[in-house]
N, C-alpha and C positions, 0 to 999 in steps of 0.2 A: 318498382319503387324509386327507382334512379330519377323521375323526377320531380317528384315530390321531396327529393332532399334537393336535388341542384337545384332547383325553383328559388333559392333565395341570393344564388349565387350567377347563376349562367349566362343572365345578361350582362351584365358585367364580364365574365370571361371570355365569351363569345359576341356579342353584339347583340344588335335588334336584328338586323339584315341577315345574321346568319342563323340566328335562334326559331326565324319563322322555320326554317328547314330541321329545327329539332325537336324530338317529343313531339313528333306528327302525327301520332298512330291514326286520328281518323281521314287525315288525308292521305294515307298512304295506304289506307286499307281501301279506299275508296277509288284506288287507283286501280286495286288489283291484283295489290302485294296479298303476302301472306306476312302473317304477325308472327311469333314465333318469342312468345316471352316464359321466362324463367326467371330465376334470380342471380347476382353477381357476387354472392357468397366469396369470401367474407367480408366485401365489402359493402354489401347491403343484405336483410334482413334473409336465411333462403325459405321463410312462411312463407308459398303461395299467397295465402289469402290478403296479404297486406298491397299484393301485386294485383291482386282481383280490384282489391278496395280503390288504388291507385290506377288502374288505369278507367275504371267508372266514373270517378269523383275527380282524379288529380288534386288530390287532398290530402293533405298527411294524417297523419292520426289522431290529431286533435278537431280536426274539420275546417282548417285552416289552408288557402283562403276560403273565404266561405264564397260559394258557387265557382270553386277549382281553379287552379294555374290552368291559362290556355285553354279556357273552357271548351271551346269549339273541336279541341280535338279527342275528346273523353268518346271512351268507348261505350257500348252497350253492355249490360251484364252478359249478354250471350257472346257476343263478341268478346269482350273479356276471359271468358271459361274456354272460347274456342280457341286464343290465342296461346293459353295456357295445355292444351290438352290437345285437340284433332292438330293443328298448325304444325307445335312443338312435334308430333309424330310424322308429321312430311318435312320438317326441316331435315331429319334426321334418316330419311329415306326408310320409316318406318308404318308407314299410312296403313299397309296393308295387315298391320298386325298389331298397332295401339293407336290409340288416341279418342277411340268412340267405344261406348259400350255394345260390343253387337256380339252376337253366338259366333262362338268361332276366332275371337281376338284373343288377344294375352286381355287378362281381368287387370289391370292394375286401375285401383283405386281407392281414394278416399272415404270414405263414411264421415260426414260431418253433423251435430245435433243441429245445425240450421239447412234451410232451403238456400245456397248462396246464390241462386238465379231471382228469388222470391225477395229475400235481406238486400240483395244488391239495389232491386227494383223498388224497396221501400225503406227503410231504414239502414243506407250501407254501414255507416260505422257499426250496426248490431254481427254483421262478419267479422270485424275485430275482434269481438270476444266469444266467438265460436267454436267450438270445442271437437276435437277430431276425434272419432268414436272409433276406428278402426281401420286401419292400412292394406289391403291385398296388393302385394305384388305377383303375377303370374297365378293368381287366384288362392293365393294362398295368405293366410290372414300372419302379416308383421308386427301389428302393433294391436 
């Protein structure tokens, strides 16, 4: 979500010249990187789903601008879920035990009332008001 709030500020802090090399994610995934996004709690929101919303749209939560800051480099809803989830588990040197659902991993997971692969790909701000149904960490139900 980091740039969805700097978006009104950054060029100006930083420049044009140096702004093209930030908030890159589609250029830099296209390089070969890996993503690897979370939240900066407390100094931005730590709801995944605002970070899903944000890095698809690059749009804050109002829908503002309308067809995104830096459009060109908005992610895919899959790209977005994967940067959040499989990515965040090989930054972390943990690939071989989170980050995908498969028999045989720790279970940690979300239950949400929406599709946020489906909401993403048609209506994204309908993930904004999506409602989290139940939490497993290590298979075991949190919330």
């Amino acid at each position: 979500t980091h740039a969805t709030t700097d978006m009104r500020w950054a060029e100006d802090r930083v420049g044009a010249a140096r702004l093209e090399g930030a908030y890159a994610w589609r250029s830099l995934l296209e390089t070969g990187a890996h993503l690897a996004f979370g939240s900066d709690f407390p100094v931005e929101s730590p709801d995944p789903l605002l970070g899903l919303y944000a890095a698809v749209t690059l749009q804050d939560a109002r829908g503002e601008p309308w067809g995104g800051w830096r459009p060109r480099e908005r992610l895919s809803p899959e790209e977005a879920l994967r940067a959040f989830t499989e990515e965040v588990a090989f930054a972390s040197f943990s690939e071989e035990r989170r980050g995908k659902l498969v028999l045989g991993m720790d279970a940690d997971l979300t239950l949400l009332d929406t599709d946020p692969l489906l909401v993403l790909a048609t209506d994204a701000r309908k993930l904004l008001r999506s409602r989290v149904l139940a939490t497993y960490i290590s298979g075991v139900r949190s919330r």
